[in-house]
C-alpha positions in Angstrom: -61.3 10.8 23.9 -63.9 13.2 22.4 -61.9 16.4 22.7 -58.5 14.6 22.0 -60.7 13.9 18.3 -61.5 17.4 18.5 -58.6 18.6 18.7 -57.0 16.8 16.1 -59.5 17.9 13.6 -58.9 21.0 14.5 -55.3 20.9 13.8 -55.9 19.1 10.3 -58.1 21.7 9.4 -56.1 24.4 10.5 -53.5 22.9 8.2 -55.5 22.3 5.3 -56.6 25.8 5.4 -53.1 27.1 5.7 -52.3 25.2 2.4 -55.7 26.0 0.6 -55.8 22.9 -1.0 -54.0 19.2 -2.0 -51.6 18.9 -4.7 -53.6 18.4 -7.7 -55.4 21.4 -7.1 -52.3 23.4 -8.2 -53.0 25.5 -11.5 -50.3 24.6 -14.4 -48.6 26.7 -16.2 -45.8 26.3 -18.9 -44.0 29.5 -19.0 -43.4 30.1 -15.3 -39.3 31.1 -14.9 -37.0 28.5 -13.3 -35.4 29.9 -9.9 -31.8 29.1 -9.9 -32.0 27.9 -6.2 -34.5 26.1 -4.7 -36.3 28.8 -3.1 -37.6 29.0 0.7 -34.4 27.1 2.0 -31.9 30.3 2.3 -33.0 33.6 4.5 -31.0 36.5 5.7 -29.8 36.3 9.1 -32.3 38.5 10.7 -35.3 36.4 12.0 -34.0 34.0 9.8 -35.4 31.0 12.2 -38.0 32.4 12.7 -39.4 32.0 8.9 -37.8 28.5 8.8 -40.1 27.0 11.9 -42.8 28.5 9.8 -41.6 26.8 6.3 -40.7 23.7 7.7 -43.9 24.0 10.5 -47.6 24.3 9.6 -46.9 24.6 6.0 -44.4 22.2 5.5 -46.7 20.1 2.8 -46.5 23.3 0.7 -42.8 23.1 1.0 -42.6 19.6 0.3 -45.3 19.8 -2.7 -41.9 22.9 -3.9 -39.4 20.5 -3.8 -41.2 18.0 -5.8 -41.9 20.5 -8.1 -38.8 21.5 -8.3 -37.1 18.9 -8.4 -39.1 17.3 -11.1 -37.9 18.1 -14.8 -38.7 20.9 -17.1 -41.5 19.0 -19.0 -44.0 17.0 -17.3 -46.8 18.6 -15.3 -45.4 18.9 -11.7 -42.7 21.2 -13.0 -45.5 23.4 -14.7 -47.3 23.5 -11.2 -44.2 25.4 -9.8 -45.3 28.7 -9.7 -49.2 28.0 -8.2 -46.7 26.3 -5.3 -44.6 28.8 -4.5 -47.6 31.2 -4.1 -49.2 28.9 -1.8 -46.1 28.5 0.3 -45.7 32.3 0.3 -49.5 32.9 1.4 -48.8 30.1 4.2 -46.0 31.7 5.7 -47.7 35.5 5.4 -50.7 34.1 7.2 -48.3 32.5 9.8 -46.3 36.0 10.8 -47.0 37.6 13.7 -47.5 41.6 13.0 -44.6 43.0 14.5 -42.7 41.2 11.4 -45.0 42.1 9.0 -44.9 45.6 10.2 -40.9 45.1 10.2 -41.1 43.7 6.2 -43.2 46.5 5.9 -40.6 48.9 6.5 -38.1 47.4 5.1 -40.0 47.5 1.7 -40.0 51.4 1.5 -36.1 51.4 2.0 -35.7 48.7 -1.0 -38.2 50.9 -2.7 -36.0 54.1 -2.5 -32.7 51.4 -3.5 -32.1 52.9 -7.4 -32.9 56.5 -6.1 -30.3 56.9 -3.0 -27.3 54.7 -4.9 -28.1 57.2 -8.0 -27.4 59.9 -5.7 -23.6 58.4 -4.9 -23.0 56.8 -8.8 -21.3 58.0 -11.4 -23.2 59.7 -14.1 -23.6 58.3 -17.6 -21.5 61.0 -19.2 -18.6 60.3 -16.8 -18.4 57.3 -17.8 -18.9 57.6 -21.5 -16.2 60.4 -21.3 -13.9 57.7 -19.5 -14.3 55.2 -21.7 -12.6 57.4 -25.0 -9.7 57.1 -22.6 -9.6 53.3 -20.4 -12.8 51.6 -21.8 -11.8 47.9 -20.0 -11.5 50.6 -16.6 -15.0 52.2 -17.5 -16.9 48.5 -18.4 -15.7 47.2 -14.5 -16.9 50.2 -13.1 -20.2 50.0 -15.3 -20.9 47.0 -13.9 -19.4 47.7 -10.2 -22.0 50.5 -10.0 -25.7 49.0 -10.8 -27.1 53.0 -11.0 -27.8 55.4 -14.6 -27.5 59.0 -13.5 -28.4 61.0 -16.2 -28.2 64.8 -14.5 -30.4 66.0 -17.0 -34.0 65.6 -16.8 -35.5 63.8 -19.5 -35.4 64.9 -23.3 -32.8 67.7 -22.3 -29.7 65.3 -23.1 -26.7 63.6 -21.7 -23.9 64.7 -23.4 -20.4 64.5 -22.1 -20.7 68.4 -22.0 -22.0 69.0 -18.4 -18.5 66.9 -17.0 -17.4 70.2 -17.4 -19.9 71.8 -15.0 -20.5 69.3 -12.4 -18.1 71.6 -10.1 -15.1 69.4 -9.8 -12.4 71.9 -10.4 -11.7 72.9 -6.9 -10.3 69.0 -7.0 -6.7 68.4 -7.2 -5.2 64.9 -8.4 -1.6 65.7 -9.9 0.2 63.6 -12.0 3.3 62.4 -11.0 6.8 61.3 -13.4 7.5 57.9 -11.6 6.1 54.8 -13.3 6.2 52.8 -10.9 4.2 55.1 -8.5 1.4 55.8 -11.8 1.4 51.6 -12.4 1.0 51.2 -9.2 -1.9 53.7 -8.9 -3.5 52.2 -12.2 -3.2 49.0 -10.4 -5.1 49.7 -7.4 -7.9 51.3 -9.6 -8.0 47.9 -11.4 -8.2 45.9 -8.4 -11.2 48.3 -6.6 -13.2 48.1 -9.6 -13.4 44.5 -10.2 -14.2 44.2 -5.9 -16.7 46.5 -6.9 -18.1 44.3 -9.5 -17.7 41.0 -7.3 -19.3 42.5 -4.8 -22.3 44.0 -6.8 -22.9 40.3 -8.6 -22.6 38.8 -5.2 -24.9 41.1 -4.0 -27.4 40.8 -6.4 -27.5 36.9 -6.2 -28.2 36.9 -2.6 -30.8 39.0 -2.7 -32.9 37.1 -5.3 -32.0 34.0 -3.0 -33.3 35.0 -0.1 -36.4 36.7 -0.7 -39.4 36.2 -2.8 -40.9 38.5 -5.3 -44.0 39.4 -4.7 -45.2 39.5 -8.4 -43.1 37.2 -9.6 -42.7 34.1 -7.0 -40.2 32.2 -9.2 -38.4 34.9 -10.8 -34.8 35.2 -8.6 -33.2 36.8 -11.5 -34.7 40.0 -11.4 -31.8 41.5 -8.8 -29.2 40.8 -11.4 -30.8 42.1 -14.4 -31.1 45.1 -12.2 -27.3 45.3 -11.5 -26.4 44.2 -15.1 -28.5 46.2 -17.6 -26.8 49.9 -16.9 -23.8 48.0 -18.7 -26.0 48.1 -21.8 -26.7 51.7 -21.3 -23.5 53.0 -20.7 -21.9 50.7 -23.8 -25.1 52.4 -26.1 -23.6 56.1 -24.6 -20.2 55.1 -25.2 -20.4 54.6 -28.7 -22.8 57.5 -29.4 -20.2 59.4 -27.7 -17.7 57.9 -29.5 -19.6 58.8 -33.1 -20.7 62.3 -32.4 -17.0 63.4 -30.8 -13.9 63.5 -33.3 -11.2 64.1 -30.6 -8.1 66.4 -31.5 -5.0 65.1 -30.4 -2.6 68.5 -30.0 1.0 67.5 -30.6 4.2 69.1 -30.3 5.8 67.1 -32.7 6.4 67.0 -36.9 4.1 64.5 -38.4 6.3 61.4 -40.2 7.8 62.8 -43.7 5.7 62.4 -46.4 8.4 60.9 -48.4 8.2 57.0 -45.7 8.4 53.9 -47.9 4.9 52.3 -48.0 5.5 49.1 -47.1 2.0 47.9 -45.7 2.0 45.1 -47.9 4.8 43.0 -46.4 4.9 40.4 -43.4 7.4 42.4 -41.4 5.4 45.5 -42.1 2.0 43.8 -40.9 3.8 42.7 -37.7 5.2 45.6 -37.0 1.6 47.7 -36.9 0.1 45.0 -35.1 3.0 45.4 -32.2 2.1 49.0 -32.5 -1.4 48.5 -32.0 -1.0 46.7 -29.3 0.9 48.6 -27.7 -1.2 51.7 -27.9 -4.1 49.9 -26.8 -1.9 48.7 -23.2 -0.5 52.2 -23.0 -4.3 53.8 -23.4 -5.8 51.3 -21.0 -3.2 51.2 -18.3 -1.9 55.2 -18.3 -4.2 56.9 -15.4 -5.7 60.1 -16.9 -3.4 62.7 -14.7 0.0 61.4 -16.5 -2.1 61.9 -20.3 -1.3 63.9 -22.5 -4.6 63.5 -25.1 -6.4 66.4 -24.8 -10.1 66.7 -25.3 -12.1 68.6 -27.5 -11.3 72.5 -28.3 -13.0 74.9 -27.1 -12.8 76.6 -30.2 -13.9 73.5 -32.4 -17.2 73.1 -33.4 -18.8 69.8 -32.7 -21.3 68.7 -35.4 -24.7 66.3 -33.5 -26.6 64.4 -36.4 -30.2 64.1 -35.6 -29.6 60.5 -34.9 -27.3 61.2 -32.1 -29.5 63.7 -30.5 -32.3 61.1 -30.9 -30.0 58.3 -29.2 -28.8 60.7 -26.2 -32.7 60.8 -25.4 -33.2 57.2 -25.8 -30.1 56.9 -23.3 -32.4 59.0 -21.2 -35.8 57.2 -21.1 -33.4 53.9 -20.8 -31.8 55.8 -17.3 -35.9 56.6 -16.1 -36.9 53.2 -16.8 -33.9 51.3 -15.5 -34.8 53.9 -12.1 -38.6 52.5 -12.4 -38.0 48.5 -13.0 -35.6 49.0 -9.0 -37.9 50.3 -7.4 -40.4 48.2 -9.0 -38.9 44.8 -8.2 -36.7 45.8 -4.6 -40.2 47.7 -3.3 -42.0 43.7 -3.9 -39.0 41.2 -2.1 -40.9 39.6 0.7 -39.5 38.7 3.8 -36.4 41.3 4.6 -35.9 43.3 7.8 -35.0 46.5 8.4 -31.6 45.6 9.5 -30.6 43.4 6.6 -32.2 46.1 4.3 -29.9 48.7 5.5 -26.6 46.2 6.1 -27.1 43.7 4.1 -28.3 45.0 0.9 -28.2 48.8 0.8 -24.8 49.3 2.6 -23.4 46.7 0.0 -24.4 48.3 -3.3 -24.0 51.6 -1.9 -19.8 50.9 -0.8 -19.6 49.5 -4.5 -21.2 52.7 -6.2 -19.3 54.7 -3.7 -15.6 53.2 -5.1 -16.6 53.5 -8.6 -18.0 57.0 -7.9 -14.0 57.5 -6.4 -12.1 55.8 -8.9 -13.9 57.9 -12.0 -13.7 61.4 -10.6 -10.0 60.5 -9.5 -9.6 59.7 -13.4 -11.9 62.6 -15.0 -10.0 65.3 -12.6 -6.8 64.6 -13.6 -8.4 64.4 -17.3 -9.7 67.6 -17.1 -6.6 69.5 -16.6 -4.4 69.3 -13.0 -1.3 69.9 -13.9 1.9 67.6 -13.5 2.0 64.6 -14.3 4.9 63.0 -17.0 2.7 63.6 -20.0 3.1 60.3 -21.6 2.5 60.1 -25.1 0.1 56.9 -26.7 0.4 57.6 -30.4 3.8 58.7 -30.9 3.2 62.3 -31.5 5.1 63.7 -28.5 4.4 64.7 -25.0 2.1 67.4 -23.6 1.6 68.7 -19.9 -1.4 68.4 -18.3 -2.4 71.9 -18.3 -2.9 71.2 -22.2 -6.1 69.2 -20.6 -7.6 71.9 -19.3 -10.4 72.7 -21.6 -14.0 72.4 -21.8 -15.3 69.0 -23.6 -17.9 71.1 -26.1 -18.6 74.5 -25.6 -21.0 75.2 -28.4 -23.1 72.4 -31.2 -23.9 72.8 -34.6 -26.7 70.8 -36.6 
């Protein structure tokens, strides 16, 4: 009877320890971030039960203290206890691991540290896709958000322009244009449909990963992986438009410009519809035309592109953005708790790094063919006639003025 009471101390004490303390013990506090998911319920396959038995085991009253917490609304003082939970909980289970899986999670944290660094390696660069978006910008936002990386080439305070496209050594690459539509729609087609697969499978990526693990410095925070995929959409949209400001693009025509002598009649209905048609139509034929059948050309390699200060200025804030986003990765996948090795590499890295890689193959496929193959049926977007592509082959700047 005596070592029956023993024991059974022994075990309430053990689990009392495990937990630190009772519920009203937790520390408050009002500004802790609302997971979208109850956390500690959803693991990645790979000594997935493992962590459960533990959860659900010796430190099941922390776990049941969460889902009180969790459950409770925004306002009263069990929801404010949320975030002293889920550190408890997360301490529990640590204590509970044996250290061959800590030594695994261990691993698994330098590869999710290195995350922004190899999938920056396989991205596009910033200027690509600022340089794409003159030509397809609905294309260039997909594949924004299909690749989470910012690749700026340059080191920082040197610059990003659209320039060093140009000398990223992708002339030896072919991609001709060809004079069938249905063989250019269909091609423009497929580009649309990899880059949105891209972005689905970046979001769903994203989500899963703050579901499944814990963030170290941030127990309740599961939105972090997202805001890592989504915020080099910001940065590419600020390089698009100071590319779009600093660049006046020359459109070389073969054609006579309308006669000077056309009835102005922007004032009727008729007349309004009729420009509006027009637009519209311009902005399908510029979306939907893959860049080896184009016949805009780029800048001249004679003309003279004038930077304002505030441009320059902008092009380096694109910069520290790209070196920050690269920081704030490996910041926040170096500090998720509980991930192998073996769903670091195939469940996370192999997932963002096939949607990088498409993107990466859908925008040199376009910027090739932009920057000069020839062929291709040279289809015109404003009305002003119908170049070949050799007309593309030209340098985007070749010299600034201030």
């Amino acid at each position: 009877m005596a070592i029956w009471l023993v024991v059974g101390t022994t075990t309430v004490l053990a689990e009392w320890t495990a937990n630190d303390a009772p519920y009203h013990y937790y520390s408050a506090n009002s500004l802790v971030p609302r997971p979208w998911f109850p956390q500690f319920e959803s693991w990645y396959p790979h000594n997935a039960q493992k962590l459960i038995d533990i959860s659900t085991g010796i430190c099941n009253l922390t776990l049941q203290d969460y889902r009180t917490a969790f459950a409770a609304p925004r306002d009263p003082l069990d929801a404010t206890k949320l975030l002293s939970i889920c550190y408890r909980h997360e301490a529990c289970m640590v204590d509970q691991l044996q250290s061959n899986h800590l030594l695994n999670y261990q691993s698994a944290l330098v590869i999710m540290g290195i995350l922004s660094a190899l999938l920056s390696c396989i991205g596009p660069s910033v200027a690509e896709v600022s340089s794409l978006y003159d030509h397809r910008p609905l294309l260039s936002l997909l594949l924004s958000l299909g690749a989470p990386t910012l690749w700026t080439v340059s080191r920082l305070f040197e610059g990003n322009t659209p320039d060093r496209v140009r000398t990223t050594r992708m002339d030896s690459l072919v991609v001709p244009g060809t004079r069938t539509p249905g063989v250019a729609a269909a091609v423009s087609a497929c580009e649309y449909l990899l880059a949105a697969g891209a972005v689905a499978n970046t979001l769903y990526a994203a989500v899963e990963v703050g579901r499944n693990t814990v963030l170290a410095w941030g127990c309740t925070t599961q939105f972090t992986p997202l805001f890592w995929a989504l915020s080099p959409t910001i940065v590419h949209a600020i390089a698009a438009a100071n590319y779009r400001f600093l660049v006046k693009r020359r459109r070389t025509t073969n054609t006579t410009r309308r006669p000077s002598g056309t009835k102005n009649d922007t004032g009727t209905a008729s007349s309004l519809c009729r420009r509006s048609a027009s637009m519209i139509r311009r902005w399908f034929l510029n979306e939907t035309i893959i860049c080896a059948n184009r016949k805009d050309n780029l800048v001249s390699e004679s003309e003279a592109i004038r930077v304002p200060v505030m441009a320059r200025l902008l092009d380096i804030a694109i910069g520290i953005m790209a070196f920050v986003h690269f920081l704030f990765g490996t910041a926040a996948f170096s500090s998720l708790q509980f991930v192998t090795v073996h769903d670091a590499f195939g469940r996370i890295l192999c997932r963002f790094a096939l949607s990088t890689f498409v993107c990466r193959v859908v925008v040199v496929v376009e910027l090739v063919g932009l920057l000069g193959q020839e062929g291709g049926g040279g289809v015109d977007v404003d009305g002003g006639g119908v170049l070949d592509g050799r007309s593309l082959a030209r340098p985007f700047f070749r010299r600034y003025s201030v």
